[in-house]
LUMZA-928844 format. One record per residue (C-alpha): chain; x, y, z. Coordinates in Angstrom, 2 decimals. Last residue first. Layout:
BEGIN
(r A,(X,Y,Z))
...
This chain:
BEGIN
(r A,(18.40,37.44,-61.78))
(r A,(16.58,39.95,-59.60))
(r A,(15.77,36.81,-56.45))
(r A,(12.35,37.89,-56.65))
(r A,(12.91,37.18,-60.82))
(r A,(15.02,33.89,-60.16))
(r A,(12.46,32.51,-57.37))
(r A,(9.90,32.80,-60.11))
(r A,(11.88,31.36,-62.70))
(r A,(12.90,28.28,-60.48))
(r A,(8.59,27.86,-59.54))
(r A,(7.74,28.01,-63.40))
(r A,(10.89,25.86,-64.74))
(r A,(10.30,23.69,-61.99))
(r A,(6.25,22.90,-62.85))
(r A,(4.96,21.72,-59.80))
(r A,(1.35,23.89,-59.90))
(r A,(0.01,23.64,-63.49))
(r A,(1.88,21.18,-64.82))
(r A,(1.95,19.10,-61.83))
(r A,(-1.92,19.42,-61.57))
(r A,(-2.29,18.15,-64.92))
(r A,(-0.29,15.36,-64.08))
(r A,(-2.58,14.18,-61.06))
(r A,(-6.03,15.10,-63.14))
(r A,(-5.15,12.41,-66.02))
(r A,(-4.66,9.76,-63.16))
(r A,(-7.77,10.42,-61.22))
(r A,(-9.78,10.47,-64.71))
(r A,(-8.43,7.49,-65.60))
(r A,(-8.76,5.94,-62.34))
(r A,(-12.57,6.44,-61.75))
(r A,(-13.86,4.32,-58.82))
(r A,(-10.37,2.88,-58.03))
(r A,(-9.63,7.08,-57.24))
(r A,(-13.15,7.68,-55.29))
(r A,(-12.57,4.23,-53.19))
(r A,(-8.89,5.13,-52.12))
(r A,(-10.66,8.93,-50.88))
(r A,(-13.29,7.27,-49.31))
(r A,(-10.73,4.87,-47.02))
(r A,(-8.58,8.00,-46.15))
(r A,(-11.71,9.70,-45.11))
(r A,(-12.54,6.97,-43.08))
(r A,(-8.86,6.71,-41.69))
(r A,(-8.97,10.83,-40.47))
(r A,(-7.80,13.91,-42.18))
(r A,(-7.90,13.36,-45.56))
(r A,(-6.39,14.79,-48.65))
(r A,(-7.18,13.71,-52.66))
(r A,(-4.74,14.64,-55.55))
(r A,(-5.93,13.27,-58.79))
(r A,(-9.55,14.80,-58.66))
(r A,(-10.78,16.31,-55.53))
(r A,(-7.90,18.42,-54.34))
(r A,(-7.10,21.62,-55.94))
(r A,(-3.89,23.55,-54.58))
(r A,(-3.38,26.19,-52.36))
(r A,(-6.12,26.06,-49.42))
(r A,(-5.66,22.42,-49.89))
(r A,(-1.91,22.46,-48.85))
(r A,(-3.29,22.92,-45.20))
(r A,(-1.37,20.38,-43.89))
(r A,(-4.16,17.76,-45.08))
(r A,(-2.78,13.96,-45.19))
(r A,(-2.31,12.02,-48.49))
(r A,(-3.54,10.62,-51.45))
(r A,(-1.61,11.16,-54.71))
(r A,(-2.90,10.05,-57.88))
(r A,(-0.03,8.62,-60.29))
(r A,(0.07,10.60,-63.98))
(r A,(3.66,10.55,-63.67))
(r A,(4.31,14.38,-62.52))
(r A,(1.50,13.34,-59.67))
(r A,(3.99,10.48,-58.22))
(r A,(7.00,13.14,-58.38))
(r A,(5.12,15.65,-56.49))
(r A,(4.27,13.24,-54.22))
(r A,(8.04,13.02,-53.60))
(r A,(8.64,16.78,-52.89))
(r A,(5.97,16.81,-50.63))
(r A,(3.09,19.19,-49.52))
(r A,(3.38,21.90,-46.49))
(r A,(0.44,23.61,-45.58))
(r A,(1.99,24.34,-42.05))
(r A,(-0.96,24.08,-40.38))
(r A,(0.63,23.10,-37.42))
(r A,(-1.23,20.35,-36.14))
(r A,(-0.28,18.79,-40.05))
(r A,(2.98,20.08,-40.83))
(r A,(4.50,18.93,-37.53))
(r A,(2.61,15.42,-37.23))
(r A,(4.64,14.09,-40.11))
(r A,(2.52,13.89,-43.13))
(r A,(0.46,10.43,-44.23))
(r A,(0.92,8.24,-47.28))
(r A,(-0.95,6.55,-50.29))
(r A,(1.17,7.23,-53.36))
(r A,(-0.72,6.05,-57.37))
(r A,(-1.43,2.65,-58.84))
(r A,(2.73,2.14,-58.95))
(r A,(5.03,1.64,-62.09))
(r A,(5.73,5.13,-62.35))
(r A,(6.75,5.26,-58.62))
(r A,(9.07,1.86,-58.73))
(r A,(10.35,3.38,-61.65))
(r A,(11.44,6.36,-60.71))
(r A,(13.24,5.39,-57.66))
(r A,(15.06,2.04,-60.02))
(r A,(16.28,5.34,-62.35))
(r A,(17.53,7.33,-59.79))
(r A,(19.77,4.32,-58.09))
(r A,(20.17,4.00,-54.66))
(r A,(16.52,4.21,-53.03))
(r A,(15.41,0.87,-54.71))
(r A,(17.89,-1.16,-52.48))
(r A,(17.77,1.39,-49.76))
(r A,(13.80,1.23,-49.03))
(r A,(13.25,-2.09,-47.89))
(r A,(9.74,-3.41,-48.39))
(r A,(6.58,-3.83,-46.36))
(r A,(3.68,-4.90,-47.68))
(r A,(0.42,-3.34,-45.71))
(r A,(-2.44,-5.35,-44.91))
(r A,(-3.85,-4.95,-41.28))
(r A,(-2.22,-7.38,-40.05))
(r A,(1.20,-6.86,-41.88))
(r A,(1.30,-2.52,-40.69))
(r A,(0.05,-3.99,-36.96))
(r A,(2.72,-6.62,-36.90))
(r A,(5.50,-3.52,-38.32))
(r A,(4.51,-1.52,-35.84))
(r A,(4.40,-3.64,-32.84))
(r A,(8.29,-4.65,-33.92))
(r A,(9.95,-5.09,-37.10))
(r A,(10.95,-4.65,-40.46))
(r A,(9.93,-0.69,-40.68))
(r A,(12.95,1.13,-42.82))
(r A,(10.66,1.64,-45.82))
(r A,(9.44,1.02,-48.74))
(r A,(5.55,0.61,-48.04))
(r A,(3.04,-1.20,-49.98))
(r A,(-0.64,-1.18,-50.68))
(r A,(-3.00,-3.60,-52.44))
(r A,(-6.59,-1.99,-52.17))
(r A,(-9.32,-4.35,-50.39))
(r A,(-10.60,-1.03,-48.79))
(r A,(-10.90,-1.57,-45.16))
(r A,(-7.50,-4.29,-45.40))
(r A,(-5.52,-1.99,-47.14))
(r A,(-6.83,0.60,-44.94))
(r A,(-5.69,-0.90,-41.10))
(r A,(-2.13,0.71,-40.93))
(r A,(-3.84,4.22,-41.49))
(r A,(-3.98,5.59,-38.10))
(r A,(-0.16,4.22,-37.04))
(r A,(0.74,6.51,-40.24))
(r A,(-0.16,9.59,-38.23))
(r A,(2.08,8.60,-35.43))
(r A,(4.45,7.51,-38.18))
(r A,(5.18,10.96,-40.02))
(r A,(7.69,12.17,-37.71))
(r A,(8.98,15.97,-37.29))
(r A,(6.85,16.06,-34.08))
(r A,(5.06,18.51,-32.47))
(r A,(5.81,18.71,-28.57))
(r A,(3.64,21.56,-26.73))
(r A,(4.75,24.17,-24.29))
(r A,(3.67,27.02,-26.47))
(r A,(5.77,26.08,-29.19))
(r A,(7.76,22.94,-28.85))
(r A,(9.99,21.29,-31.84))
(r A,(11.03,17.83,-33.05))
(r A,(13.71,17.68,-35.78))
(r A,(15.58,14.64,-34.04))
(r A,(14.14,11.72,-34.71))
(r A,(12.27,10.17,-37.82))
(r A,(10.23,7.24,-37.90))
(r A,(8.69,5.64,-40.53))
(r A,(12.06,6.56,-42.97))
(r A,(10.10,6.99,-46.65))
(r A,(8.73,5.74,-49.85))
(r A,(4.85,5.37,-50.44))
(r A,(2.64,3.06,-52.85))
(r A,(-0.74,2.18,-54.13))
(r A,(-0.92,-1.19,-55.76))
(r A,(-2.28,-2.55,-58.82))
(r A,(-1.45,-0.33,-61.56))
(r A,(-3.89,0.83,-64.41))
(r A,(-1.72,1.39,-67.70))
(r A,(1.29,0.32,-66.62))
(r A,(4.59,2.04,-66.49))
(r A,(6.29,4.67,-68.12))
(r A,(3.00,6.07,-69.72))
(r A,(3.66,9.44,-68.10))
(r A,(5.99,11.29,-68.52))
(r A,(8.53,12.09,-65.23))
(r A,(11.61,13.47,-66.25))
(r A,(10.08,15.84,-68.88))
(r A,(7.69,17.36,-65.86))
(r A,(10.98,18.07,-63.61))
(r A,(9.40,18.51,-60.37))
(r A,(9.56,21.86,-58.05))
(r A,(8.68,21.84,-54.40))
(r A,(6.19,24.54,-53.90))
(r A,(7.02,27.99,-53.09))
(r A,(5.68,31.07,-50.09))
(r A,(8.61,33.66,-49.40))
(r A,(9.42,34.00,-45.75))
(r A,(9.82,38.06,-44.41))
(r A,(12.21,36.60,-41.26))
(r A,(10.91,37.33,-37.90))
(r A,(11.42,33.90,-36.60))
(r A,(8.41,33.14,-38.95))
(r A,(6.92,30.58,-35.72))
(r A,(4.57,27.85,-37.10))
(r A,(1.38,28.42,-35.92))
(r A,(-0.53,28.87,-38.88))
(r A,(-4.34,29.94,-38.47))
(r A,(-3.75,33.83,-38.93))
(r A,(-0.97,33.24,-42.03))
(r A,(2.80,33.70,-41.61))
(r A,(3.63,30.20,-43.11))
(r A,(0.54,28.37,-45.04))
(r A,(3.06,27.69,-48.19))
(r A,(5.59,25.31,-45.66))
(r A,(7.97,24.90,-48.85))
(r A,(9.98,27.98,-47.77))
(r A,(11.75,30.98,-49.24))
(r A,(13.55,33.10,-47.82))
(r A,(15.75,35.97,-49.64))
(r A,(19.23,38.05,-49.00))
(r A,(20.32,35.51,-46.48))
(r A,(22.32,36.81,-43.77))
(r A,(19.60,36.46,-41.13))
(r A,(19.80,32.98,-41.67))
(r A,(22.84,31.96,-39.75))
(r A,(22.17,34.04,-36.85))
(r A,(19.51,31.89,-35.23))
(r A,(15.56,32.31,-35.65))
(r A,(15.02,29.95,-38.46))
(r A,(17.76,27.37,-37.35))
(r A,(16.12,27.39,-33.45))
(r A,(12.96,27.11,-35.02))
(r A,(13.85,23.46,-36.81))
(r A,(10.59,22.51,-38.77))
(r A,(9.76,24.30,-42.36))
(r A,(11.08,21.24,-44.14))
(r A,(12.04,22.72,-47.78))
(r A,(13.73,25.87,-46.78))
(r A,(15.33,27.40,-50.10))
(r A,(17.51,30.45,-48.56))
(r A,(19.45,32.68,-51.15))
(r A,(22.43,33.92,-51.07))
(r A,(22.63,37.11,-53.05))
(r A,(26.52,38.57,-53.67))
(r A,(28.56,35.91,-51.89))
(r A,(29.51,37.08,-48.67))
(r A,(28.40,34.40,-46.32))
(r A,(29.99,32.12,-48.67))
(r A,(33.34,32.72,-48.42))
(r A,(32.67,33.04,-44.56))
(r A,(31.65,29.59,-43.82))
(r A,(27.63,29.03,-42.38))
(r A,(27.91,25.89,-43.23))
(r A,(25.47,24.69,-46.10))
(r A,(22.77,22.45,-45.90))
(r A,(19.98,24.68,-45.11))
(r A,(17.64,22.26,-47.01))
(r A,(18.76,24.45,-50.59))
(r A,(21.38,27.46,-49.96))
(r A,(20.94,28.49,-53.14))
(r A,(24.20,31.06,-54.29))
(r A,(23.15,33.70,-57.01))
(r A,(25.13,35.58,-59.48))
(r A,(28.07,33.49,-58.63))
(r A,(31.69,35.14,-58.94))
(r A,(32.26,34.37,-54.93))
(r A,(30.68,31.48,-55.29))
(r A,(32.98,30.17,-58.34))
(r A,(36.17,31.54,-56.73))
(r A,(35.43,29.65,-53.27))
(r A,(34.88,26.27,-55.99))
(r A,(37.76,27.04,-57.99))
(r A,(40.52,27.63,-55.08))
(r A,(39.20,24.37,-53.91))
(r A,(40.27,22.00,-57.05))
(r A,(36.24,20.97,-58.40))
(r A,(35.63,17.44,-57.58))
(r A,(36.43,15.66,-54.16))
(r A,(38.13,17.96,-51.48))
(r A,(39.15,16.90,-48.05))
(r A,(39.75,18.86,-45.35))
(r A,(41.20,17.33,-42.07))
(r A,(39.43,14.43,-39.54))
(r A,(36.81,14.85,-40.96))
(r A,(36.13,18.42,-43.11))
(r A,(34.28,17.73,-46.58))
(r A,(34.08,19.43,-48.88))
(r A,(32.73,17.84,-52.14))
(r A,(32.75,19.69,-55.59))
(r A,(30.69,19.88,-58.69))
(r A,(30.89,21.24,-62.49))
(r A,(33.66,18.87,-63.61))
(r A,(30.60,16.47,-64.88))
(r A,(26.96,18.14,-64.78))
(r A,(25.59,17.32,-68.02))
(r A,(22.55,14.28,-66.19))
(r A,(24.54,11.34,-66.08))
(r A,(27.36,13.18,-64.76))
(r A,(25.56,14.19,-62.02))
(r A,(24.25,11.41,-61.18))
(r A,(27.78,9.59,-61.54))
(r A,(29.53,12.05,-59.31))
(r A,(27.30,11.87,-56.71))
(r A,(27.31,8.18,-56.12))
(r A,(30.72,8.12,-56.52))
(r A,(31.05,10.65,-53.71))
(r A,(29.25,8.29,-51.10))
(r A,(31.45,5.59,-51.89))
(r A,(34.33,8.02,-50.88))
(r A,(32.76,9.71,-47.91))
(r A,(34.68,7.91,-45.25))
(r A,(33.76,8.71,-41.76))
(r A,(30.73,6.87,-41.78))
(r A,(27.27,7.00,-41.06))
(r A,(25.15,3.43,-41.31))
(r A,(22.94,1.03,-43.97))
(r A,(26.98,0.00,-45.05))
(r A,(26.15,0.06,-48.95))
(r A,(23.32,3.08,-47.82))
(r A,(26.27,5.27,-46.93))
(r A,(25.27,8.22,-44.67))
(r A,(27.99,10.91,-44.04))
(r A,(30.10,12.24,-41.01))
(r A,(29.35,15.62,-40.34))
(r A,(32.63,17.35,-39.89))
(r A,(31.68,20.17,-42.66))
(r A,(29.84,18.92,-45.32))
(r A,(30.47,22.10,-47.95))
(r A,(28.37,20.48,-50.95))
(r A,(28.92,23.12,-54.24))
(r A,(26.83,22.61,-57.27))
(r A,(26.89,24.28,-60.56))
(r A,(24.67,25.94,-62.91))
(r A,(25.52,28.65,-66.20))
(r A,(21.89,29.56,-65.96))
(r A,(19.40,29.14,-69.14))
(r A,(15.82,28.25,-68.08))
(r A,(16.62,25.46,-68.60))
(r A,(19.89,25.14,-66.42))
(r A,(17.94,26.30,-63.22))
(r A,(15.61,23.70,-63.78))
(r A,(18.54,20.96,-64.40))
(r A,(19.80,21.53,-61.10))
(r A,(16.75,22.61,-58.92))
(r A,(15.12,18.78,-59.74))
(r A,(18.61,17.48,-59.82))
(r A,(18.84,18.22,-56.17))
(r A,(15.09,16.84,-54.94))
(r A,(15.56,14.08,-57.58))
(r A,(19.02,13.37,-55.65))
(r A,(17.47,13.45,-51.96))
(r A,(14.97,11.12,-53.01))
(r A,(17.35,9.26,-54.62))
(r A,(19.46,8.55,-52.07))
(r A,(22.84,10.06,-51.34))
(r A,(22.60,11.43,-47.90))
(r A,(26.24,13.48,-47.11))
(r A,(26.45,13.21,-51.07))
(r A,(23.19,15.15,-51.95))
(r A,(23.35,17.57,-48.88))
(r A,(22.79,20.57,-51.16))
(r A,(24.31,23.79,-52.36))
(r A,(23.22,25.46,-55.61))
(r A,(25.56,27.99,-57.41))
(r A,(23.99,30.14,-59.98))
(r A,(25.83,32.32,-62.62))
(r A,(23.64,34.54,-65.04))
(r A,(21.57,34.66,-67.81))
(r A,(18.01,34.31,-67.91))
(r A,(15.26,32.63,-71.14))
(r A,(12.21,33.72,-70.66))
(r A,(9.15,31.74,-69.27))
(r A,(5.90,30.89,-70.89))
């Protein structure tokens, strides 16, 4: 049981620069945690020059207006209205939201400042806030980890939970990295939202990503998830299990093999822009079949996902690819890891063998090891708050 905390907490976030749900849960998720357990909670985007990504034009733009909408109507949905702002710097400084002098007042008076995804720019104003507090949830770019711009952070905390052990090669960049799990919002995700029993297993995501790839030791590890996915493109048809993909795949060698071997594909914008359609289309789903970017896994990063954690908060097994998480977190029943397409294909057979049991085990888990108000609290009390 946690206590009930006082105290001012600013979270920063990339929410409007990429405003899909994913990126929203993953927001609200720290949002509304931080709030139950009884901060005064607000949230501060400083964009910089980066242009931002509006899924109405499937492209970056200059103009962040659409993009701001979106953000303001999630967060007023969910009790934050008048408790945001926007900066953003092309060509000159905009603000959306909060009148600036508030916002550089309100992290200045903040008990705590999160810098969550190391979204924020390294500005002054908040350089000096009282405990700023680094929430790495893709344990990939070394040259971020090891540059100036984190050193100022009072604590670090990463999703990557195998980080500084023996058989992790992930560099620490010399920083004393906190081990935490991606947070879910159990009371947003009850079960019983969507069928009983499911048909088909499910996964959102880009197939490939660019961009984040690192070297250590001479050797290329990639922040993309579709040279282990190119593995698994043939277990639909192995298993006889309905699967689908929403995703940004709709054509080329991939996308033949991913149809031949079984797989519907599906866009992932049109579902991707509204919180509720995201959580339906995973409550409504047999459970998430998906593989990790190549990163986590050679590493041994023990990484696990902020979207599976939504799909076991439902009561919807998970199956996925080993980083390592398994050293942390019980696998078996509702959440089952491979490392290799046969495994993958025994794992599908053990949930549609037993899919009660598969389904009651993937909330429990949640409870027990995704609970926000547990993981927020206990990044509150490091954190002194």
């Amino acid at each position: 049981m946690v206590r009930k905390r006082t105290g001012k907490i600013v979270v920063m976030h990339l929410a409007a620069r990429y405003p899909l749900a994913g990126v929203m849960w993953q927001l609200l998720h720290h949002l509304i945690g931080f709030r139950q357990l009884g901060f005064d909670v607000y949230y501060i985007e400083d964009n910089g020059g980066v242009w931002v990504y509006d899924p109405s034009l499937s492209n970056t733009t200059d103009d962040p207006r659409h993009n701001v909408k979106l953000l303001a109507d999630a967060l007023e949905t969910y009790g934050f209205k008048d408790r945001w702002a926007f900066i953003f710097d092309y060509p000159r400084q905009h603000y959306y939201g909060m009148e600036p002098r508030q916002a550089l007042e309100l992290i200045a008076d903040a008990d705590a400042v999160i810098n969550l995804c190391a979204a924020m720019r390294p500005r002054d104003e908040i350089l000096r806030s009282r405990c700023l507090i680094y929430l790495e949830t893709d344990p990939s770019d070394t040259a971020v980890r090891e540059s100036e711009f984190v050193a100022p952070h009072k604590l670090h905390f990463t999703y990557g939970y195998n980080i500084g052990a023996p058989d992790c090669i992930l560099p620490t960049g010399n920083i004393n990295w906190r081990r935490t799990r991606p947070p879910v919002l159990l009371d947003q995700w009850l079960p019983g939202t969507g069928p009983a029993e499911p048909a088909t297993f499910t996964t959102v995501g880009t197939w490939q990503n660019k961009g984040h790839d690192i070297q250590i030791a001479g050797e290329t590890y990639y922040w993309s998830k579709h040279l282990n996915f190119r593995q698994l493109l043939e277990i639909p048809r192995r298993t006889g299990q309905p699967m689908e993909m929403a995703t940004d795949l709709n054509s080329g060698p991939d996308y033949q093999r991913a149809i031949a071997g079984g797989f519907k594909i599906v866009p992932a914008v049109p579902m991707s822009v509204n919180l509720d359609s995201y959580r339906q289309y995973i409550a409504s789903s047999r459970g998430e079949f998906t593989a990790a970017k190549d990163l986590y896994v050679r590493t041994r990063s023990g990484w696990f996902s902020d979207r599976s954690v939504c799909y076991l908060a439902a009561g919807r097994p998970v199956i996925t690819q080993r980083t390592v998480f398994e050293k942390f977190i019980p696998t078996g029943a509702g959440l089952l890891g491979f490392d290799d397409a046969d495994e993958a294909v025994e794992a599908v057979h053990a949930v549609n063998a037993d899919y009660t049991r598969h389904a009651k085990a993937a909330r429990e888990i949640a409870c027990e090891y995704f609970d926000a108000l547990k993981l927020l609290d206990e990044i509150a009390q490091s954190a002194g708050l």
